[in-house]
DSSP file (Angstrom, degrees, kcal/mol; ACC not computed):
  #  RESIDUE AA STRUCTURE BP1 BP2  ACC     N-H-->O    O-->H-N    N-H-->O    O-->H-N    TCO  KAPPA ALPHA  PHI   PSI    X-CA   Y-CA   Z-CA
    1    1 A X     >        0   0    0      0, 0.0     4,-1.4     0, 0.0     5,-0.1   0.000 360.0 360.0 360.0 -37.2   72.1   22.5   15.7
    2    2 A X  H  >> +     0   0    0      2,-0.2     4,-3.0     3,-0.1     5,-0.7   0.944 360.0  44.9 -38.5 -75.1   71.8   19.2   14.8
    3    3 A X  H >>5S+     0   0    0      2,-0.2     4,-4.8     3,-0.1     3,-1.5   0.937 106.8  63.0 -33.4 -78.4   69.0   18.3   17.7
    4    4 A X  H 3>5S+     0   0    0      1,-0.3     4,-4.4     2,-0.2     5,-0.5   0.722 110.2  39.0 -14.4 -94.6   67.2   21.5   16.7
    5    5 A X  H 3X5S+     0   0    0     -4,-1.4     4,-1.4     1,-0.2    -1,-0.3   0.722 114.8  49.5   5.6 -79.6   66.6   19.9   13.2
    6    6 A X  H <X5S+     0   0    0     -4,-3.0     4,-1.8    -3,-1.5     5,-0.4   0.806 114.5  45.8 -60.3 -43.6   66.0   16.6   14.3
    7    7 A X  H >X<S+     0   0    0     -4,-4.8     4,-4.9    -5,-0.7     3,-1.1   0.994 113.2  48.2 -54.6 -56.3   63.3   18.1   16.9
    8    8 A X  H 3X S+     0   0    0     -4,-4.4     4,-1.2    -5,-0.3    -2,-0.2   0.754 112.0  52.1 -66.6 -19.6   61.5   20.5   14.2
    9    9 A X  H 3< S+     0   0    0     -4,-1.4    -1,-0.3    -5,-0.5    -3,-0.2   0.512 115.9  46.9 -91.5 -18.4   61.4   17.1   11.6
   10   10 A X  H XX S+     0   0    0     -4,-1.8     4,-2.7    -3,-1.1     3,-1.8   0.812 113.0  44.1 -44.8 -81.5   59.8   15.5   14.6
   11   11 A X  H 3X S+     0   0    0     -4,-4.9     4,-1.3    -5,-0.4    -2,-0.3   0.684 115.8  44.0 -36.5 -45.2   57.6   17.9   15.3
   12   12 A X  H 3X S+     0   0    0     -4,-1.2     4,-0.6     2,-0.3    -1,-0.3   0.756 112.6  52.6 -83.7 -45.0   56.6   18.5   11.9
   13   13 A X  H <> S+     0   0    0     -3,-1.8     4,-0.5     1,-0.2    -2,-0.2   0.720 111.0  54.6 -80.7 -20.4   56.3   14.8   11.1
   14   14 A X  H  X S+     0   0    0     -4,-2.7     4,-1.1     1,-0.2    -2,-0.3   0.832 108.8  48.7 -59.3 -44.7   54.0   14.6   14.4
   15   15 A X  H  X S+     0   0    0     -4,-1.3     4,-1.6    -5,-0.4    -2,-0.2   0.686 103.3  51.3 -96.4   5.9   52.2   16.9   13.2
   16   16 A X  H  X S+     0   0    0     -4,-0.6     4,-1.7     2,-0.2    -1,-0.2   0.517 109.2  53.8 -97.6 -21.4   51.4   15.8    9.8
   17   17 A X  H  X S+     0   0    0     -4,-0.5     4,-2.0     3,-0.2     5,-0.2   0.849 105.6  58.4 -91.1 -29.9   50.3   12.5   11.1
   18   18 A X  H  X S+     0   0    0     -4,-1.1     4,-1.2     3,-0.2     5,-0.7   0.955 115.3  36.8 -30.5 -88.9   48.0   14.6   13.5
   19   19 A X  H  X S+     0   0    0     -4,-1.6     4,-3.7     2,-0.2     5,-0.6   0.919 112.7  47.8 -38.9 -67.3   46.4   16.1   10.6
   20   20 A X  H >X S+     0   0    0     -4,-1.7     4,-1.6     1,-0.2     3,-1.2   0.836 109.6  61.8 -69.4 -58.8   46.2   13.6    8.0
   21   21 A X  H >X S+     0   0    0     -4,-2.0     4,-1.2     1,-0.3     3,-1.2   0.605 113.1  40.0 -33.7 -73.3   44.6   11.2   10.9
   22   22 A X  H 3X S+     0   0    0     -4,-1.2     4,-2.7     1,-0.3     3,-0.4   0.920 110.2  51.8 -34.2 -61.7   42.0   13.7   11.2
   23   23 A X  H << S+     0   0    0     -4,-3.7    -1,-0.3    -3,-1.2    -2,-0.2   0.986 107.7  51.3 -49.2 -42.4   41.6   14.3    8.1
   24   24 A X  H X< S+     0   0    0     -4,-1.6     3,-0.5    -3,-1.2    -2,-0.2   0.768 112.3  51.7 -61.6 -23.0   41.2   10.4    7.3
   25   25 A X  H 3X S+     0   0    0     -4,-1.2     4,-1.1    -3,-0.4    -1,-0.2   0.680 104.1  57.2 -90.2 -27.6   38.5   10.4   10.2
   26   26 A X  T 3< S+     0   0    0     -4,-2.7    -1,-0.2    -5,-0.4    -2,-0.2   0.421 111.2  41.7 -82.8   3.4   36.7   13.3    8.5
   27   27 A X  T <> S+     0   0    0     -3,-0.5     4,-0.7    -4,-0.2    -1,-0.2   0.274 111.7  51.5-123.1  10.3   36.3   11.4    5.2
   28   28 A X  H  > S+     0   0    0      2,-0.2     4,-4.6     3,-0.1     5,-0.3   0.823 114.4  48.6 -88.2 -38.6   35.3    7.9    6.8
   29   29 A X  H  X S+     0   0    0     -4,-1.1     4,-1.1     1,-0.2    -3,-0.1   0.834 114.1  42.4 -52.3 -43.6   32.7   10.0    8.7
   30   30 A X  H  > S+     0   0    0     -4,-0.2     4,-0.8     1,-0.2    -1,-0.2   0.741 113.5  57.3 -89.0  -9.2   31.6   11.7    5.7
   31   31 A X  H  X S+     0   0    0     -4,-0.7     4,-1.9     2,-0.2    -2,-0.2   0.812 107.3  43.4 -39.7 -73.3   31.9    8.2    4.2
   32   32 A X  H  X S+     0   0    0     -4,-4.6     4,-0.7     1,-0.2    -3,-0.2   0.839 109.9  54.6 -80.7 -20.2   29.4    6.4    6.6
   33   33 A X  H  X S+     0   0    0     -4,-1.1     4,-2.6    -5,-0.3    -1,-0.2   0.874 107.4  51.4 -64.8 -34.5   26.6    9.1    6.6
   34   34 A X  H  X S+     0   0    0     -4,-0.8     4,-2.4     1,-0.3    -1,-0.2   0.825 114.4  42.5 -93.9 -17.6   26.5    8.9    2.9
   35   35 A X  H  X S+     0   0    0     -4,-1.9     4,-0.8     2,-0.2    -1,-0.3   0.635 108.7  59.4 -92.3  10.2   26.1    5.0    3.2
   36   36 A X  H >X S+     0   0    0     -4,-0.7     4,-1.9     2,-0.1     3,-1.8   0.946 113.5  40.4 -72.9 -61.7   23.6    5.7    6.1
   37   37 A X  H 3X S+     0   0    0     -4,-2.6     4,-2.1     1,-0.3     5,-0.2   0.846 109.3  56.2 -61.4 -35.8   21.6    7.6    3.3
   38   38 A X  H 3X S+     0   0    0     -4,-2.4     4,-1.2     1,-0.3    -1,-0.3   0.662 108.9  44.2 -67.3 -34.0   22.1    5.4    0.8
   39   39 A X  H <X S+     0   0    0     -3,-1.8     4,-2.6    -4,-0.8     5,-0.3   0.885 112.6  55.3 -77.6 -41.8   20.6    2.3    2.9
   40   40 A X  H  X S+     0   0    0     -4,-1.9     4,-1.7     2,-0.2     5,-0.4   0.859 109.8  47.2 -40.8 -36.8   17.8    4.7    3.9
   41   41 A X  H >X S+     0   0    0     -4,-2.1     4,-2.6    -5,-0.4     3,-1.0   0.982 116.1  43.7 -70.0 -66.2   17.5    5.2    0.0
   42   42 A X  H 3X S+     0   0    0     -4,-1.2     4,-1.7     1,-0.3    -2,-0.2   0.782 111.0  47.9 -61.9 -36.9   17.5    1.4   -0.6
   43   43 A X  H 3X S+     0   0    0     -4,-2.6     4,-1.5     2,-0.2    -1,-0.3   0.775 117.0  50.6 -92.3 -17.9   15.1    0.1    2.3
   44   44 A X  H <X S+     0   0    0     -4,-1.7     4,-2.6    -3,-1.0     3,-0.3   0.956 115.3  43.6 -63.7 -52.5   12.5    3.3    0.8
   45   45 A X  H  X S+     0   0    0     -4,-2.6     4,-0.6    -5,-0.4    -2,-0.2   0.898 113.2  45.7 -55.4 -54.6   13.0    1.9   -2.7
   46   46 A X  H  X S+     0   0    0     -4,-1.7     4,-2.5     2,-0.2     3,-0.3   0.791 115.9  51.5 -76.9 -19.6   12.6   -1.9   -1.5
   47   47 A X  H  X S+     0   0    0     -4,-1.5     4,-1.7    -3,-0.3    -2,-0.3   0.901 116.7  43.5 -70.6 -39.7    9.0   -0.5    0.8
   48   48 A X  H  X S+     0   0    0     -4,-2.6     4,-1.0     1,-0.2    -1,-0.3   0.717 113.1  43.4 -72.0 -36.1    8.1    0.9   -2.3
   49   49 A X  H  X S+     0   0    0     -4,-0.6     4,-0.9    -3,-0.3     3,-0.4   0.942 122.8  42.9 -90.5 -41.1    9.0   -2.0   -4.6
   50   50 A X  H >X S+     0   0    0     -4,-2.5     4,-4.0     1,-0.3     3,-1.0   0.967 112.0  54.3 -55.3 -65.2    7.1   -4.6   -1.7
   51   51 A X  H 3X S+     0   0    0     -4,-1.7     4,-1.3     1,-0.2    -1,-0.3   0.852 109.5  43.3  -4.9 -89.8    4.4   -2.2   -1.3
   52   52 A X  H 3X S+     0   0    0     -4,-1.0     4,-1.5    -3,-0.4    -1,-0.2   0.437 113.1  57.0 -74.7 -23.5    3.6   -2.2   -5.4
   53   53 A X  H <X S+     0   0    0     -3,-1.0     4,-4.2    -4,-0.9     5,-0.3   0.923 103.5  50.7 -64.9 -71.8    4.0   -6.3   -5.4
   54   54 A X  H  < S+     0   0    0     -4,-4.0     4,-0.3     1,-0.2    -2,-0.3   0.766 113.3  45.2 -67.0 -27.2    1.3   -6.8   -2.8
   55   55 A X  H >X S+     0   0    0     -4,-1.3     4,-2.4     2,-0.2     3,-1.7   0.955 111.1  55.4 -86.5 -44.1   -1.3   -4.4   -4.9
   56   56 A X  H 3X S+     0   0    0     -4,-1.5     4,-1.8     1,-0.2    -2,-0.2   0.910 109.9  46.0 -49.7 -37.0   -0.3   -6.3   -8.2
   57   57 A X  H 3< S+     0   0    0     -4,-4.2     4,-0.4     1,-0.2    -1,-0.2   0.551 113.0  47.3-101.6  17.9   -1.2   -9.5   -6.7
   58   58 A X  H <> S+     0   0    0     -3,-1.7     4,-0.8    -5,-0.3    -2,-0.2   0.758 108.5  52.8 -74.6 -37.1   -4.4   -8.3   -5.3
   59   59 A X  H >< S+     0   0    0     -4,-2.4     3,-0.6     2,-0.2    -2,-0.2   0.940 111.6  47.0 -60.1 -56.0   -5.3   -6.8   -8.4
   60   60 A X  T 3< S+     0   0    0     -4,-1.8    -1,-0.2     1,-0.3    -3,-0.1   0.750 119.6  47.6 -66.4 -39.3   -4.5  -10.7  -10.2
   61   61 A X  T 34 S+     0   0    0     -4,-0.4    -1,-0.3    -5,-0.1    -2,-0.2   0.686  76.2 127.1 -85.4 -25.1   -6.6  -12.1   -7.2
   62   62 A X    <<  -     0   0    0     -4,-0.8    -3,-0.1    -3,-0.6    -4,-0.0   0.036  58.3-122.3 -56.4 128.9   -9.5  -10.0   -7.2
   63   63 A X        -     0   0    0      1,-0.1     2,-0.3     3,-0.0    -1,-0.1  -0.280  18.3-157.4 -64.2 155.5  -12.9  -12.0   -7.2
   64   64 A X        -     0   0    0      0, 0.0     2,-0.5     0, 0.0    -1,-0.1  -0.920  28.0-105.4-128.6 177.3  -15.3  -11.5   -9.8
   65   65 A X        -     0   0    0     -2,-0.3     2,-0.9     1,-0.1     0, 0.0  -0.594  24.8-122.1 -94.5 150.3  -18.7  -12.4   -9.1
   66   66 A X     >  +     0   0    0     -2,-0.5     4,-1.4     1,-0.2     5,-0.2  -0.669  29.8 177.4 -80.4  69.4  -20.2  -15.4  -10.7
   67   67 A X  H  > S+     0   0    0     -2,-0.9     4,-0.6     1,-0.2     5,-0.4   0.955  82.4  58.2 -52.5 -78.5  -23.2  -14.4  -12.7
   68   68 A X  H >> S+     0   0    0      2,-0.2     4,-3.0     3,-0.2     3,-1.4   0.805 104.7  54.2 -15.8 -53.4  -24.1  -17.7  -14.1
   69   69 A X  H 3> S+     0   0    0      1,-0.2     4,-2.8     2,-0.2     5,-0.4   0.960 117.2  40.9 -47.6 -74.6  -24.5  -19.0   -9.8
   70   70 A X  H 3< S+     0   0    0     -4,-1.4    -1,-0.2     1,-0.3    -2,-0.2   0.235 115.2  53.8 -65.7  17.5  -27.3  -15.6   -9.2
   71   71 A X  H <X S+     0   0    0     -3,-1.4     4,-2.0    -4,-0.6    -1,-0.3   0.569 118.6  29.1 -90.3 -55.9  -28.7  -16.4  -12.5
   72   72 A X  H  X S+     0   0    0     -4,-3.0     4,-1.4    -5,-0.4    -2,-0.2   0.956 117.9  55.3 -72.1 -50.5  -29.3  -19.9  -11.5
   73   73 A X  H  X S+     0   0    0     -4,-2.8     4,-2.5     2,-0.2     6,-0.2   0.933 112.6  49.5 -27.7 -56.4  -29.8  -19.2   -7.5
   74   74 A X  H  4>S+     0   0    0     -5,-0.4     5,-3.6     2,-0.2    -1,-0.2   0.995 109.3  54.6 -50.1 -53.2  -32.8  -16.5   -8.9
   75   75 A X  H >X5S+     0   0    0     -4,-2.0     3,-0.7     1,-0.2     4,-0.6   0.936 104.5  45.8 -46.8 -73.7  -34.1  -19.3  -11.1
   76   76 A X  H 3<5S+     0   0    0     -4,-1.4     2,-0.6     1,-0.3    -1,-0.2   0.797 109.9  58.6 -54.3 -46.6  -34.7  -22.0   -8.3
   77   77 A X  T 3<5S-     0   0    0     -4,-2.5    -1,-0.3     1,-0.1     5,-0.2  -0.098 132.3 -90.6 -57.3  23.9  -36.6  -18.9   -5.8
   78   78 A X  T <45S-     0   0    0     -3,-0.7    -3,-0.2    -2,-0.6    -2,-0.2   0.794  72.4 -72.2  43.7  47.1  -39.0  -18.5   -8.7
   79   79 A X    ><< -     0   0    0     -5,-3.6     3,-0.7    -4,-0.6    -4,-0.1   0.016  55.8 -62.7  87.6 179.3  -37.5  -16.2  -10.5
   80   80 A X  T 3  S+     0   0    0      1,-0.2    -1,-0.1     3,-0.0    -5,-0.0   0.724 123.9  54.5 -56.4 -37.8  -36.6  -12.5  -10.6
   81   81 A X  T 3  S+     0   0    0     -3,-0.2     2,-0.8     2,-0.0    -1,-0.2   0.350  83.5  92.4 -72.9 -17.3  -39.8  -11.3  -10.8
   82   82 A X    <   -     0   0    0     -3,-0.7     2,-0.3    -5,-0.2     6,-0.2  -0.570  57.0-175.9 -94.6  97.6  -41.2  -13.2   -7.5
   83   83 A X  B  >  -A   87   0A   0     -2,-0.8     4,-2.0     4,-0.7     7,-0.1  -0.837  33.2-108.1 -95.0 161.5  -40.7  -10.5   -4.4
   84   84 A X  T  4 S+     0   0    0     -2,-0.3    -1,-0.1     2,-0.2    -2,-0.0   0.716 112.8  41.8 -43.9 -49.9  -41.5  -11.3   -0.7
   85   85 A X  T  4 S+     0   0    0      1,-0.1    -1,-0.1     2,-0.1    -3,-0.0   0.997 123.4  33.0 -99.9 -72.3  -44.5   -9.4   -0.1
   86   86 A X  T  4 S-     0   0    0      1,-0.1     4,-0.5     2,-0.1     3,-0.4   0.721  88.0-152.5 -85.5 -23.0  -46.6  -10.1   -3.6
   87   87 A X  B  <  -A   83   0A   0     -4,-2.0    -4,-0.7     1,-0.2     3,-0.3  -0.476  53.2 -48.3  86.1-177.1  -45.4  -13.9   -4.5
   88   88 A X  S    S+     0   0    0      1,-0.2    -1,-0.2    -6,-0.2     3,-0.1   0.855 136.9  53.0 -60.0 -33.4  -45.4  -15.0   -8.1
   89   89 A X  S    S-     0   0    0     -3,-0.4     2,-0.5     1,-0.3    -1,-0.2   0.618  93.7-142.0 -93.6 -19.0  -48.9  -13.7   -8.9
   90   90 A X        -     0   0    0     -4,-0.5     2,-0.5    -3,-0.3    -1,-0.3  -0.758  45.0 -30.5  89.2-135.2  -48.7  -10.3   -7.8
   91   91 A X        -     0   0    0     -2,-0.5     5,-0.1    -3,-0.1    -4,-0.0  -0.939  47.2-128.7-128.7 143.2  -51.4   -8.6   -6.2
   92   92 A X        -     0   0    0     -2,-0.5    -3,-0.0     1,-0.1     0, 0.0  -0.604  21.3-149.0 -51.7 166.9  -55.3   -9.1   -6.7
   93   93 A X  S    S+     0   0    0      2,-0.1     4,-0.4     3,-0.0    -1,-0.1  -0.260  92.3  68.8 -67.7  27.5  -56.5   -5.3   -7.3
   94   94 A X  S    S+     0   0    0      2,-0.1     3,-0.4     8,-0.1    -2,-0.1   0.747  92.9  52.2-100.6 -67.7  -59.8   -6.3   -5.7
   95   95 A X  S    S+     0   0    0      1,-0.3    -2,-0.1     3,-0.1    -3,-0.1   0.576 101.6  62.0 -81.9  -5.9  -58.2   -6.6   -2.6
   96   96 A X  S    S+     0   0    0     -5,-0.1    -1,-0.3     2,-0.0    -2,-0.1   0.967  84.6 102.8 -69.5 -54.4  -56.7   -2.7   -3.2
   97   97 A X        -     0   0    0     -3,-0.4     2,-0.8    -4,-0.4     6,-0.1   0.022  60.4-160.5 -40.4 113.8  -60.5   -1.5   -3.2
   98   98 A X  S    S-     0   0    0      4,-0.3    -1,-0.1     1,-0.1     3,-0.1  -0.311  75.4 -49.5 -93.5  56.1  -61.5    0.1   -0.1
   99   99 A X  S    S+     0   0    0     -2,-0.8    -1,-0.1     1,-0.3     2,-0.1   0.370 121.4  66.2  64.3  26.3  -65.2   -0.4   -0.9
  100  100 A X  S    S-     0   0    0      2,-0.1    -1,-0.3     0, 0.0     3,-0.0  -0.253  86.6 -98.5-104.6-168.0  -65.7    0.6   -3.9
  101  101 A X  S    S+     0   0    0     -2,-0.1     2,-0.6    -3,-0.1    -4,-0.1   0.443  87.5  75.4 -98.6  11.0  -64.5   -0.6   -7.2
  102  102 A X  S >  S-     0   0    0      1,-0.1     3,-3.9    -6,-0.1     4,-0.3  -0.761  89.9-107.1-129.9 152.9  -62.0    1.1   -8.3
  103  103 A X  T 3  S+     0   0    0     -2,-0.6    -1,-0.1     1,-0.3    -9,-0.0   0.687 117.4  55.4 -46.1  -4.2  -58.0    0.7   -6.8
  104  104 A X  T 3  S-     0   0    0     -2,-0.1    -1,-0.3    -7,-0.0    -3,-0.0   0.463 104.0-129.9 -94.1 -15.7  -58.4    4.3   -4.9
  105  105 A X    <         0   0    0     -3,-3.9    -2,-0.1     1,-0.1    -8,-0.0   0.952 360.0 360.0  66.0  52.1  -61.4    3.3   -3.2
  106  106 A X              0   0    0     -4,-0.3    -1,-0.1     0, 0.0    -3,-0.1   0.207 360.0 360.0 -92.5 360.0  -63.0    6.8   -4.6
């Protein structure tokens, strides 16, 4: 009787290390999935934070245009007023008249 005992208090202790091994492998498992999401979480978070950096210092950078320079630029071309085709002076209205006098050539 003695063996018997000794067997089934093996067995028993055999299987209990069975088990809780398993068991211990089923919460390390559930263990590293939750710090796989949890780095997933953390490298979204840092794209997000990097992300939101690089538009704040675009924002800080952003040129603005130098009105005084196309004031003065305008100035030296003879002013605002001056287009390509008419020059400073405009246009004669004589030269509108298509042989008459008057700028419709009617």
């Amino acid at each position: 009787m003695g063996i018997s005992i000794m067997a089934a208090a093996a067995a028993t202790s055999t299987a209990y290390s069975i088990y809780s091994g398993e068991k211990q492998q089923r919460q390390q498992e559930k263990s590293l999935e939750m710090q796989a999401e949890a780095n997933k979480k953390a490298e979204a978070a840092a794209l997000k934070q990097e992300k939101s950096s690089e538009e704040n210092i675009r924002a800080a950078n952003r040129k603005q245009a130098d009105v005084s320079a196309i004031l003065a630029a305008a100035q030296d071309t003879g002013g605002a007023d001056r287009t390509l085709l008419t020059g400073p002076m405009g246009i004669d209205p004589n030269q509108l008249a298509l042989g008459k006098n008057t700028l419709l050539g009617a």
